[in-house]
VOBA-1610 file (N, C-alpha, C; in pm, whole numbers, padded with zeros to 5 digits, always signed):
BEGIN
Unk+20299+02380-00187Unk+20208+02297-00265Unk+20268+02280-00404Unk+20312+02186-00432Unk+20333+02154-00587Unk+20218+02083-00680Unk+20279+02126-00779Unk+20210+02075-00897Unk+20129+01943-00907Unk+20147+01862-00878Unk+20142+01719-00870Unk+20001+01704-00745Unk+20011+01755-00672Unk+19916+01764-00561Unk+19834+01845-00603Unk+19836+01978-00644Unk+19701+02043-00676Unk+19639+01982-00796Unk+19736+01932-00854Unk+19631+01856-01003Unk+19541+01735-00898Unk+19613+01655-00810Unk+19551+01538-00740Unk+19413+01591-00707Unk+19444+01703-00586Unk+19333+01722-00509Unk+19224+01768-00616Unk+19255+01870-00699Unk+19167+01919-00788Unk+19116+01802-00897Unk+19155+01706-00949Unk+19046+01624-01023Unk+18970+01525-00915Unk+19017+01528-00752Unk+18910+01416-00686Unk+18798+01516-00628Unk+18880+01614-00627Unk+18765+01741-00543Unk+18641+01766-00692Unk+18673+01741-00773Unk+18571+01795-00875Unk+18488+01728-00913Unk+18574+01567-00914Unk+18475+01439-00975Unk+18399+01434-00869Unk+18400+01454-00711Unk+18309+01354-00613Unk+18239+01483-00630Unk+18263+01566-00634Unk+18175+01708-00645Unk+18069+01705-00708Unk+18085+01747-00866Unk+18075+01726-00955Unk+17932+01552-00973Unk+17971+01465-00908Unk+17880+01354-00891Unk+17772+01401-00792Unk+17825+01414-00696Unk+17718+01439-00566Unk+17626+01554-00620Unk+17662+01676-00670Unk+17648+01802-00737Unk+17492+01732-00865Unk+17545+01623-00908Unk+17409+01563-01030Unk+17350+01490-00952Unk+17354+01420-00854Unk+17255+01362-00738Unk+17162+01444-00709Unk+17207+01539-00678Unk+17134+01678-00584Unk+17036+01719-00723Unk+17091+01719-00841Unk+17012+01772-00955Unk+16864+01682-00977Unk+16883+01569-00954Unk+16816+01474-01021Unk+16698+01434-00909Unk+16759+01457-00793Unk+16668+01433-00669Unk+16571+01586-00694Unk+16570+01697-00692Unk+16522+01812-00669Unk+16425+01765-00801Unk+16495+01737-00876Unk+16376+01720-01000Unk+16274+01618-00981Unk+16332+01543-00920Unk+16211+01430-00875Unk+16092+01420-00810Unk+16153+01510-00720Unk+16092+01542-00576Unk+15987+01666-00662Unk+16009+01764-00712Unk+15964+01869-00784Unk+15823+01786-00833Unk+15877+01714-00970Unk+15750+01629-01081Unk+15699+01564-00965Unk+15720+01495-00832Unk+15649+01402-00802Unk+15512+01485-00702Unk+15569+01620-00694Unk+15478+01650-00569Unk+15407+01754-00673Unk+15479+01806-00823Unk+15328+01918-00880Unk+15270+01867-01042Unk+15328+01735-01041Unk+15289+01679-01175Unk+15203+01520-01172Unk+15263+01476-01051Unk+15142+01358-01062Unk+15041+01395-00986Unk+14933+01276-01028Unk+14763+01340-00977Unk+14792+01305-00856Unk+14762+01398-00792Unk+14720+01390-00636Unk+14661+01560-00599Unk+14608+01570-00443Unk+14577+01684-00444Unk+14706+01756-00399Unk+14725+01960-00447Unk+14821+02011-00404Unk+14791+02043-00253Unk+14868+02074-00137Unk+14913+02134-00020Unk+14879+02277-00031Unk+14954+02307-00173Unk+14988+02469-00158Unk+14917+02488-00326Unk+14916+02618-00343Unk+14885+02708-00434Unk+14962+02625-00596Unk+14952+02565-00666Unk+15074+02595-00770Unk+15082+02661-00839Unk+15259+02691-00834Unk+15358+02817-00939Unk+15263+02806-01070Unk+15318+02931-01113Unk+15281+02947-01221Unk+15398+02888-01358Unk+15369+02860-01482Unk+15451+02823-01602Unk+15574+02812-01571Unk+15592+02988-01584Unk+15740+03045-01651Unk+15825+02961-01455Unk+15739+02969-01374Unk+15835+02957-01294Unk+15929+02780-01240Unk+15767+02732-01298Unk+15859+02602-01358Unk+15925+02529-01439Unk+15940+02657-01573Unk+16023+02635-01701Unk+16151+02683-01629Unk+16188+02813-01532Unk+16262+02846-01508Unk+16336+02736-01445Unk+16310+02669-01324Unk+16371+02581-01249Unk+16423+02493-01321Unk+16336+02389-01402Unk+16362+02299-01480Unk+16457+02259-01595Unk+16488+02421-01626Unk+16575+02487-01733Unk+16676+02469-01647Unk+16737+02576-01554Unk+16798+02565-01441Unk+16884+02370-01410Unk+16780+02353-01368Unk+16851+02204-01310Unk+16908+02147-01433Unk+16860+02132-01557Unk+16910+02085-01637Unk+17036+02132-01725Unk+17080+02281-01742Unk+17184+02337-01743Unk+17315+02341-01615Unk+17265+02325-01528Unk+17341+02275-01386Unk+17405+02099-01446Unk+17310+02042-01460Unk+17340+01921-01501Unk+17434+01869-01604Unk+17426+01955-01718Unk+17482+02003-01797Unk+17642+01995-01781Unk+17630+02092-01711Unk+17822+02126-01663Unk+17868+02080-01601Unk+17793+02045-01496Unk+17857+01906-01417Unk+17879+01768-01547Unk+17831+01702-01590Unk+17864+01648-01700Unk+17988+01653-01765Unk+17959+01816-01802Unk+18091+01845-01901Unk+18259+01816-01820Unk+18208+01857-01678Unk+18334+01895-01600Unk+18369+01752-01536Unk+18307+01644-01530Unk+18312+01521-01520Unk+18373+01424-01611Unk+18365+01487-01754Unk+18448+01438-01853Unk+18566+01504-01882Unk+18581+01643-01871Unk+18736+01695-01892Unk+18835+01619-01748Unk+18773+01569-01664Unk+18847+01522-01553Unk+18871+01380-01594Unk+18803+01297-01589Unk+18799+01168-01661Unk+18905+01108-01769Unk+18867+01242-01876Unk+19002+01256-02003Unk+19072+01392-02009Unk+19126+01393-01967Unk+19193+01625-01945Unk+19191+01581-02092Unk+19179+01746-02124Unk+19195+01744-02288Unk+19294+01857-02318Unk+19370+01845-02436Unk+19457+01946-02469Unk+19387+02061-02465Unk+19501+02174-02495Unk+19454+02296-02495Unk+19323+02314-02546Unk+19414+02286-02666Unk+19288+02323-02801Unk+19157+02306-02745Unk+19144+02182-02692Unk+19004+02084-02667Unk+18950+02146-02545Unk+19067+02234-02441Unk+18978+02323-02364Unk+18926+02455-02389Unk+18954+02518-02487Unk+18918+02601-02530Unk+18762+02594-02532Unk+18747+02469-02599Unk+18581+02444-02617Unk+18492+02381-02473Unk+18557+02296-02434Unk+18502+02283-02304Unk+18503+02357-02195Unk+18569+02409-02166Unk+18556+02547-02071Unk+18494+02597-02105Unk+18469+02674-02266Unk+18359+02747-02260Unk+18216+02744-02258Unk+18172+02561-02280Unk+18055+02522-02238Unk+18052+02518-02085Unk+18163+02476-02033Unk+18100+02420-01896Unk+18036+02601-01867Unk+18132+02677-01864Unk+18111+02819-01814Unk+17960+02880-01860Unk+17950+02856-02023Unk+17800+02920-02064Unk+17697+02853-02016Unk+17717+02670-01965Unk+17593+02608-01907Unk+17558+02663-01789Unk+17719+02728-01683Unk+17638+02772-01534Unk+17614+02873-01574Unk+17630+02999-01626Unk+17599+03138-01630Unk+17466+03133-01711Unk+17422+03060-01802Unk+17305+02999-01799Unk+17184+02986-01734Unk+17249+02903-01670Unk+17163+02840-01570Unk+17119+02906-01447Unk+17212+02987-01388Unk+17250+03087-01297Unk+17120+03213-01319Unk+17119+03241-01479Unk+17017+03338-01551Unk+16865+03275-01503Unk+16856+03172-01531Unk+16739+03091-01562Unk+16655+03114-01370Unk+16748+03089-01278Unk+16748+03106-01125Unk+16677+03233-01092Unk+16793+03388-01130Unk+16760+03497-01161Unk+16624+03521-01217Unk+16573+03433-01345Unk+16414+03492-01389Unk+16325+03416-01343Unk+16368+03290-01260Unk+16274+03257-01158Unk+16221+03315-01026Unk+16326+03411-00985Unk+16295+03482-00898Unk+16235+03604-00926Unk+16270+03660-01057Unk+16202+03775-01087Unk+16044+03724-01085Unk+15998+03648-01185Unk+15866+03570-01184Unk+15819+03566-01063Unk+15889+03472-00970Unk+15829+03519-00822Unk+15737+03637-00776Unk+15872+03649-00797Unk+15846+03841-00715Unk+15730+03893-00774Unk+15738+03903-00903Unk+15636+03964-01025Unk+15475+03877-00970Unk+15497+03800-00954Unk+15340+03678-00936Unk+15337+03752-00775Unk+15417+03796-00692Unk+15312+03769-00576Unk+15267+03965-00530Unk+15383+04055-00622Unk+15315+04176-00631Unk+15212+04224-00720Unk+15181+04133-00815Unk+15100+04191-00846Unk+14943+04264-00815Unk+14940+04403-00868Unk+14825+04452-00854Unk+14852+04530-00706Unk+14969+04539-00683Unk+15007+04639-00551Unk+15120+04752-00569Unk+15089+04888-00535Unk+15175+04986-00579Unk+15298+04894-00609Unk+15368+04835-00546Unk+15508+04781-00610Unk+15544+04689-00668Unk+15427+04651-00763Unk+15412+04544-00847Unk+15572+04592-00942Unk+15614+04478-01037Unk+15720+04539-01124Unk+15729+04690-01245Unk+15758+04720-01315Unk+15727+04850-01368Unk+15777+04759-01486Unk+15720+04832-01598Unk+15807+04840-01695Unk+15908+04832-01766Unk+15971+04925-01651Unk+16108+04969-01703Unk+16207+04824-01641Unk+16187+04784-01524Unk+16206+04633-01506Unk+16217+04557-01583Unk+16124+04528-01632Unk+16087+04446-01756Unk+16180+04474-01870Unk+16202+04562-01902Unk+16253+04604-02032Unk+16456+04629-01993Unk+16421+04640-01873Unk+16609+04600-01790Unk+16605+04448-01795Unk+16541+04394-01758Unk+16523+04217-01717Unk+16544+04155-01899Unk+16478+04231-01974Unk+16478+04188-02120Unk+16598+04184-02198Unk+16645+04313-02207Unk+16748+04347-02252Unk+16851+04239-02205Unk+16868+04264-02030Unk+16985+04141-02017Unk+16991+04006-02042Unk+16855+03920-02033Unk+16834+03815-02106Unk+16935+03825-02233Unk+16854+03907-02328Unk+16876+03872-02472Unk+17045+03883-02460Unk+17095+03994-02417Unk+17254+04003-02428Unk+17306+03892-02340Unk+17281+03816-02248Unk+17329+03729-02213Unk+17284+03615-02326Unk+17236+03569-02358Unk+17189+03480-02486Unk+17234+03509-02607Unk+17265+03621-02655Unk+17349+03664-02792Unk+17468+03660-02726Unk+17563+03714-02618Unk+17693+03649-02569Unk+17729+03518-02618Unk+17609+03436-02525Unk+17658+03282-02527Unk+17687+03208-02623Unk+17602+03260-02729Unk+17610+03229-02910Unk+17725+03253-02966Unk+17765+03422-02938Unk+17915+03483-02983Unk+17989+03389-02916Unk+18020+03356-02761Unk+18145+03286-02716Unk+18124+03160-02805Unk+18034+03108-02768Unk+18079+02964-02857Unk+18094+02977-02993Unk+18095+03039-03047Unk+18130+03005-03204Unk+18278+03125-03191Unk+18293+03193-03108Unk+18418+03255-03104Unk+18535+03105-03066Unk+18477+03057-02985Unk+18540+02940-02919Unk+18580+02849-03053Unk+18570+02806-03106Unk+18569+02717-03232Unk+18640+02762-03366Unk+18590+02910-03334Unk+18702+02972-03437Unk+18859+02993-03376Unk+18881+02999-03261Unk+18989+03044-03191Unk+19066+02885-03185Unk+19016+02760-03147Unk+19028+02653-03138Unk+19123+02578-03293Unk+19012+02626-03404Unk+19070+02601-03550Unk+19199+02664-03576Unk+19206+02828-03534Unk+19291+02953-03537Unk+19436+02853-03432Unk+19424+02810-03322Unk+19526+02766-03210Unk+19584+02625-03291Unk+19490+02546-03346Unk+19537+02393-03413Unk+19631+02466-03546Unk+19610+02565-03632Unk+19647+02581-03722Unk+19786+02684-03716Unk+19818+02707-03591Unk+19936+02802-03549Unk+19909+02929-03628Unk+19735+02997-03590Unk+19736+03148-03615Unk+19704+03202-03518Unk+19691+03171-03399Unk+19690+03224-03286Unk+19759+03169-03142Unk+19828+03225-03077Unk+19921+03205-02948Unk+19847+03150-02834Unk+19825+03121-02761Unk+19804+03060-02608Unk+19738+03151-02552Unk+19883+03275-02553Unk+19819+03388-02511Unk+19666+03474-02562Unk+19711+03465-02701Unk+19529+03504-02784Unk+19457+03455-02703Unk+19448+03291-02712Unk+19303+03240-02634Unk+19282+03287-02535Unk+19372+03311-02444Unk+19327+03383-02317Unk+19298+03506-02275Unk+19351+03597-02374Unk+19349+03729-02394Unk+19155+03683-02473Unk+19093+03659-02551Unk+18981+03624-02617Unk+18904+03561-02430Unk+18937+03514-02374Unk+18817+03434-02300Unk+18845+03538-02178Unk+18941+03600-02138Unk+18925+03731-02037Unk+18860+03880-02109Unk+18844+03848-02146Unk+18754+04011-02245Unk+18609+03967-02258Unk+18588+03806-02293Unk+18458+03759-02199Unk+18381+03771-02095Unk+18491+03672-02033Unk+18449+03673-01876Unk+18450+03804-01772Unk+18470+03918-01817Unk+18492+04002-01781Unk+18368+04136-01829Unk+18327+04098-01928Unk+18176+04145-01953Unk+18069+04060-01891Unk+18071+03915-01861Unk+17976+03861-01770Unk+17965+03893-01706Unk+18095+03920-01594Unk+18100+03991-01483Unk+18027+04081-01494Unk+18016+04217-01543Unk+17970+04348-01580Unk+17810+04267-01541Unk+17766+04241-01669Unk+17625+04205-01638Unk+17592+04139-01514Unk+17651+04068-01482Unk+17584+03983-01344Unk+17603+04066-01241Unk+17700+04143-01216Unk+17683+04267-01107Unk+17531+04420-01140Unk+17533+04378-01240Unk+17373+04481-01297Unk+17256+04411-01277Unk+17332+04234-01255Unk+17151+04189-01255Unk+17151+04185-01062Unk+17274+04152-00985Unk+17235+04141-00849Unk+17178+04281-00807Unk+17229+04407-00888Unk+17150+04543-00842Unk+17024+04496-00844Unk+16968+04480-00980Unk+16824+04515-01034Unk+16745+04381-00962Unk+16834+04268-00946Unk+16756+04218-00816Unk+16712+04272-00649Unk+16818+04312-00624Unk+16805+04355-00532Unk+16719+04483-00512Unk+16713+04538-00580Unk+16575+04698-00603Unk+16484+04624-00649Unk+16462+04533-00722Unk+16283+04454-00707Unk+16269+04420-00543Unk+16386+04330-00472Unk+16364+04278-00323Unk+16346+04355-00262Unk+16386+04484-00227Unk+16404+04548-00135Unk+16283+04647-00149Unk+16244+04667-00210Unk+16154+04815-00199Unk+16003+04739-00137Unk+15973+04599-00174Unk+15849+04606-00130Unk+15880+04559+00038Unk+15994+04474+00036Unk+16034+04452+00198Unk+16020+04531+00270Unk+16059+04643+00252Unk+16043+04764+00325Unk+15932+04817+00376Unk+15851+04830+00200Unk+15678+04877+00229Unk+15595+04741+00351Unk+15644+04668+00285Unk+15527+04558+00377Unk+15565+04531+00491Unk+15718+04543+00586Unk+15766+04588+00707Unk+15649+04697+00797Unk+15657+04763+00688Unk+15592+04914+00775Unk+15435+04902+00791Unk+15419+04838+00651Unk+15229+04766+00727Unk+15257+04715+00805Unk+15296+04624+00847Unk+15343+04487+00925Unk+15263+04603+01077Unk+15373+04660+01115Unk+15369+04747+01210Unk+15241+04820+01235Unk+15198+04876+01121Unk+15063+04918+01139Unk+14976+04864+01187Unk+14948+04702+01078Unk+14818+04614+01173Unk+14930+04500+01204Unk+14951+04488+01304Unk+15058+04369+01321Unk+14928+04242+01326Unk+14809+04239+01358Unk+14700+04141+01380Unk+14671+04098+01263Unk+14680+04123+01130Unk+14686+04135+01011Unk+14725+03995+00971Unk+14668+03915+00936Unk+14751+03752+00880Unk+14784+03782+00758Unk+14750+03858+00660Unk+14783+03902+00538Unk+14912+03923+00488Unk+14899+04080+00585Unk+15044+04126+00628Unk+15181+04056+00682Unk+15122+03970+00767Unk+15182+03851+00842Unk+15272+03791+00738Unk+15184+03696+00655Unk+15190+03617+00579Unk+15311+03664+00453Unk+15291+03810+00417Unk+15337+03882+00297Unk+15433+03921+00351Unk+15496+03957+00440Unk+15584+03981+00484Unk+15718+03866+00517Unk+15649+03787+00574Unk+15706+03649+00571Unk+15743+03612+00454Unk+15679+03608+00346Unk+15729+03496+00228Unk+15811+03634+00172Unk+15785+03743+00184Unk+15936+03820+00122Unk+16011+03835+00128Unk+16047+03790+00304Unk+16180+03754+00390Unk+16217+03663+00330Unk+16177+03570+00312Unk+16211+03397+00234Unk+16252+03438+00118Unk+16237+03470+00043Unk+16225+03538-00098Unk+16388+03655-00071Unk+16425+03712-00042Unk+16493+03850+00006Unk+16653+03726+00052Unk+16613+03635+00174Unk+16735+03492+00235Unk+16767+03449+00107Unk+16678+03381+00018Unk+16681+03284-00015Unk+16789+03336-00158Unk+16755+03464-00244Unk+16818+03512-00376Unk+16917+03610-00250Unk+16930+03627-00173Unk+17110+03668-00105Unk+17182+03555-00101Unk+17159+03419-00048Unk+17257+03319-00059Unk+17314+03282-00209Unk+17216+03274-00306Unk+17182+03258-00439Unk+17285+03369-00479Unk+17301+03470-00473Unk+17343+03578-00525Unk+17512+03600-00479Unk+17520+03619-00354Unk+17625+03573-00292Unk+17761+03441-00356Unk+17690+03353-00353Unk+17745+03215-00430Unk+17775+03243-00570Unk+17695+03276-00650Unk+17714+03309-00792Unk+17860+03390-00799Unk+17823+03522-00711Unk+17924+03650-00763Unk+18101+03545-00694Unk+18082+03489-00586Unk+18217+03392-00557Unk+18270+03363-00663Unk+18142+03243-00744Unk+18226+03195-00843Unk+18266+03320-00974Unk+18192+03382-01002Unk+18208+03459-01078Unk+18384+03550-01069Unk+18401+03589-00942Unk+18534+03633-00939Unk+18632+03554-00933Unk+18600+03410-00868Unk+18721+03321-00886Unk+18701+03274-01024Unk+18657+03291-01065Unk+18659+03215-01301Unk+18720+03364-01339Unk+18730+03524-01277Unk+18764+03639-01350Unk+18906+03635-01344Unk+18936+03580-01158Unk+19083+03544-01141Unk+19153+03488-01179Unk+19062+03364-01232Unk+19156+03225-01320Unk+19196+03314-01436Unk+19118+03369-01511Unk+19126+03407-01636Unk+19275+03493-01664Unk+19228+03612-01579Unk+19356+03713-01497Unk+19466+03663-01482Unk+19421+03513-01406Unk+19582+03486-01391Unk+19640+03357-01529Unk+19608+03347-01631Unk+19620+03268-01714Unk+19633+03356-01862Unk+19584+03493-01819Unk+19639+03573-01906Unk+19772+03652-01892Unk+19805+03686-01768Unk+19898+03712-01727Unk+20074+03627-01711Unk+19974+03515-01754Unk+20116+03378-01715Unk+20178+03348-01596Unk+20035+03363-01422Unk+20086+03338-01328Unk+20037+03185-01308Unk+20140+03106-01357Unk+20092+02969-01392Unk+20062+02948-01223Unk+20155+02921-01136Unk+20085+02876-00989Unk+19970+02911-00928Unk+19954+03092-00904Unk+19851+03131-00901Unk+19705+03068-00968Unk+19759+03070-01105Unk+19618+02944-01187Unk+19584+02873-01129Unk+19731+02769-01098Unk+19692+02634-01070Unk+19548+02625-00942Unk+19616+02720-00848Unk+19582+02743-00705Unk+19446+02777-00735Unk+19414+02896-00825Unk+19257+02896-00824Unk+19162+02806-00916Unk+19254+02750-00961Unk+19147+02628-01077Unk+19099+02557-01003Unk+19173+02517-00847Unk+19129+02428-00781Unk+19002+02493-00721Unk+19043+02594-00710Unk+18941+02651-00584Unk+18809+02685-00665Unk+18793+02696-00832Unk+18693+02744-00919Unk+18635+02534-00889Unk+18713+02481-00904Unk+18657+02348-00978Unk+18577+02305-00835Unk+18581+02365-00642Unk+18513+02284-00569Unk+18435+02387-00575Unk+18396+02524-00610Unk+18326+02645-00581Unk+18208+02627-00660Unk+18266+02566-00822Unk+18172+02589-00862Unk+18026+02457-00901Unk+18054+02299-00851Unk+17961+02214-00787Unk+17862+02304-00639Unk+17967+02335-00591Unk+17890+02373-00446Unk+17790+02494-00482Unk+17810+02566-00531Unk+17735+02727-00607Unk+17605+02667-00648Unk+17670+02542-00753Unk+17563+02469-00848Unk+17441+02432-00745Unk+17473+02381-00668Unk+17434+02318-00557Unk+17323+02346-00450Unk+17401+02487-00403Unk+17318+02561-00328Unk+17199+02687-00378Unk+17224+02728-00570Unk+17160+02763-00614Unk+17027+02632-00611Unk+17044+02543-00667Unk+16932+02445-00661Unk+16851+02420-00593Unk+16948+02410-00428Unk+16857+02453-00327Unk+16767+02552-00310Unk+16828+02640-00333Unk+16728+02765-00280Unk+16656+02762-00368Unk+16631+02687-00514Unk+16520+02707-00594Unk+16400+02614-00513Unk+16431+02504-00498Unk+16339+02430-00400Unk+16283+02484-00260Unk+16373+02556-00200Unk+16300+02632-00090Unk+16208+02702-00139Unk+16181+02764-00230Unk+16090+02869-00256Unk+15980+02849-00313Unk+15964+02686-00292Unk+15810+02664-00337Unk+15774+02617-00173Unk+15609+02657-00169Unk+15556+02704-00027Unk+15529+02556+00019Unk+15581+02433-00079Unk+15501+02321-00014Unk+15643+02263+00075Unk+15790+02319+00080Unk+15875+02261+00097Unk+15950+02382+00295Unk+15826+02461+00289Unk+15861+02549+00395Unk+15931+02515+00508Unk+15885+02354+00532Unk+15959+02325+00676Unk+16075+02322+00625Unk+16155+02255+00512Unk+16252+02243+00480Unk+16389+02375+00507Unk+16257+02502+00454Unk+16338+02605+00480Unk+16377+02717+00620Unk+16260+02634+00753Unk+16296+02698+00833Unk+16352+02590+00908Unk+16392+02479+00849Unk+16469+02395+00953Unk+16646+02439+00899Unk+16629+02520+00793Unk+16787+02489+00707Unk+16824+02654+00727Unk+16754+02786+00708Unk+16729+02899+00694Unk+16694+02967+00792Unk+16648+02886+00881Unk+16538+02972+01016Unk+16595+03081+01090Unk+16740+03090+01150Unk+16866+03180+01172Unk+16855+03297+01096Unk+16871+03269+00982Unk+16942+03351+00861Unk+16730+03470+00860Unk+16654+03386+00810Unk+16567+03478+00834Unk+16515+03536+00952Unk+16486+03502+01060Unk+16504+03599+01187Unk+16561+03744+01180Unk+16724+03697+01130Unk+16811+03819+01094Unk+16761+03885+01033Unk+16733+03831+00911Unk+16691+03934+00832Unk+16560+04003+00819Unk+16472+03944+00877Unk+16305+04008+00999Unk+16340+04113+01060Unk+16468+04115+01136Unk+16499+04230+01270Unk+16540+04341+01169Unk+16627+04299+01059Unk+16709+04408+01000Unk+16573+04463+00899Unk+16512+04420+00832Unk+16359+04436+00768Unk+16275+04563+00814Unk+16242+04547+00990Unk+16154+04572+01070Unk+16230+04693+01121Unk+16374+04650+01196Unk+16403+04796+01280Unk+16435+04899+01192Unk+16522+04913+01094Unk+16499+05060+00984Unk+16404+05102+00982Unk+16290+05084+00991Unk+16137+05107+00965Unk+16109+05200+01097Unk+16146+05143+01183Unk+16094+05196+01318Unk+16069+05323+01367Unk+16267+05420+01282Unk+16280+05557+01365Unk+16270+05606+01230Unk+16162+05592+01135Unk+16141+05662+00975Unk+15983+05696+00961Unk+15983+05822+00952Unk+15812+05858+00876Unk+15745+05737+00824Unk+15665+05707+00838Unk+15541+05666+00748Unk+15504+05721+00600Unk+15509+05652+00519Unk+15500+05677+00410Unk+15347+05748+00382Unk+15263+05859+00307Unk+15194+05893+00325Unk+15124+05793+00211Unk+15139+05753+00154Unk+15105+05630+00046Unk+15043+05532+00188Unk+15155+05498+00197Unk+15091+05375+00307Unk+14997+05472+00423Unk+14979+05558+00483Unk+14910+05582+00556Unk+14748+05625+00518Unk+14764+05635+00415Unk+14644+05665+00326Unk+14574+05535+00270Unk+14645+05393+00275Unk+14622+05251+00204Unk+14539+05236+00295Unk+14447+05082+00256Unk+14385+05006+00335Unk+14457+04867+00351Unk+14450+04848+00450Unk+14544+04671+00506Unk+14495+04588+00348Unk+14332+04574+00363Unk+14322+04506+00258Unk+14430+04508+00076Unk+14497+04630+00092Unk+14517+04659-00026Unk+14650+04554-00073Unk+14686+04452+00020Unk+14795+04406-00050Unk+14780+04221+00096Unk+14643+04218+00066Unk+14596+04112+00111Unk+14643+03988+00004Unk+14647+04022-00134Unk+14681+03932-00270Unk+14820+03899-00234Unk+14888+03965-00144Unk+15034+03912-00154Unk+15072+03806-00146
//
């Protein structure tokens, strides 16, 4: 593969991307305002605030970078000039990516509440913390970006600096976004478990039924979500790696592979934000229906050859009827 060809494939793979990628943005938003903002009656329950500031935030930071990455293709820009655009396109998805993340926390938080495994505290105050440091980051990179940019035009800093500066970045994102798929995943998992094992108890239970079900959905829906993110996340650690290192081919090879990874990521995060409102369900067992089954059996059979929790054996069915 030479040079000449991976630049080809990589600016048509990004622009049709990248386009189709703001289609998908603009439709979800449409479809969104048209079914919980104009007068008509709702189907389903509606979300609460934060969870449609979250989305909305979301699509529009998605939108964002696609934008940005639509114009560095359009006009490539010198170094200098990527210095600054890379580091927007990057802070709009990791962003946005966040915004996904506290929509699901919100979720989760709205439908335990008032049941032993409602969120704790200490959640909260993990969920907080990383907000804010992801948001004081994004502030530091970009104005690091601008100083490094002035520093590169003015021959006080090397090539190498900039890249040595944006891998000491991207490399603490990393850090955090592997702390937030934990602390997602220990909100998902602990009540999956508990409400598995009711399940079993009163299986006649529509409650149970019901609560169990939308946590499976909930559990599919932030693994694909989560999954996709950490991809791109190591192919932008690799680019970096290899652009600090001076494995120019290697670069080349994964710039391509960051520039179709990261429309499609964009993409399928969006999706799954739309699956997870209850009025769009067929959508998600005509697209998902596989994937949760699986994850029903894997849910249910751990449960099977394990004690009973004396918590739960002591509960009443009713006690998590609110789910």
């Amino acid at each position: 593969i030479n040079s000449a060809s991976i630049k080809m494939v990589k600016e048509f793979a990004q622009l049709v991307l990248s386009c189709v990628a703001l289609v998908v943005f603009l439709l979800i938003g449409v479809v969104l305002i048209r079914e919980f903002h104009c007068a008509h009656a709702y189907t389903v329950a509606r979300p609460s605030r934060p969870i449609f500031a979250c989305t909305y935030i979301a699509l529009i930071l998605f939108s964002a970078a696609m934008i940005a990455s639509i114009v560095t293709d359009i006009d490539p820009p010198t170094f200098a000039q990527s210095i600054i655009t890379d580091s927007f396109i990057t802070i709009f998805w990791c962003l946005a990516e966040l915004a996904v993340f506290s929509m699901i926390v919100f979720r989760t938080n709205d439908m335990l509440m008032g049941t032993p495994y409602q969120l704790t505290e200490a959640n909260y105050v993990v969920f907080s913390i990383l907000v804010l440091v992801c948001v004081m980051l994004s502030i530091v990179w970009i104005l690091r970006s601008f100083l490094y940019r002035y520093k590169y035009i003015h021959n006080e800093i090397s090539t190498h600096g900039a890249h040595e500066f944006s891998l000491i970045f991207i490399i603490i994102v990393q850090c955090i976004s592997i702390v937030m798929c934990a602390l997602l995943i220990h909100i998902l998992r602990r009540p999956l478990n508990m409400i598995a094992v009711q399940n079993r108890r009163h299986p006649s239970d529509a409650s149970n039924v019901l609560s169990l079900r939308k946590q499976i959905k909930y559990w599919v829906l932030s693994l694909i979500f989560l999954v996709c993110s950490q991809c791109v996340y190591l192919l932008l650690t690799a680019m970096f790696i290899s652009a600090y290192i001076q494995a120019t081919q290697v670069n080349e090879v994964l710039f391509v592979m960051f520039s179709i990874a990261l429309p499609l990521s964009a993409m399928t995060s969006s999706v799954c934000t739309l699956l997870m409102f209850e009025t769009y369900q067929g959508w998600y067992d005509k697209l998902c229906g596989r994937c949760h089954q699986c994850a029903e059996q894997s849910a249910i059979k751990p449960v099977s050859n394990q004690p009973m929790d004396e918590a739960l054996l002591s509960g009443s069915p009713n006690d998590y009827a609110n789910l």
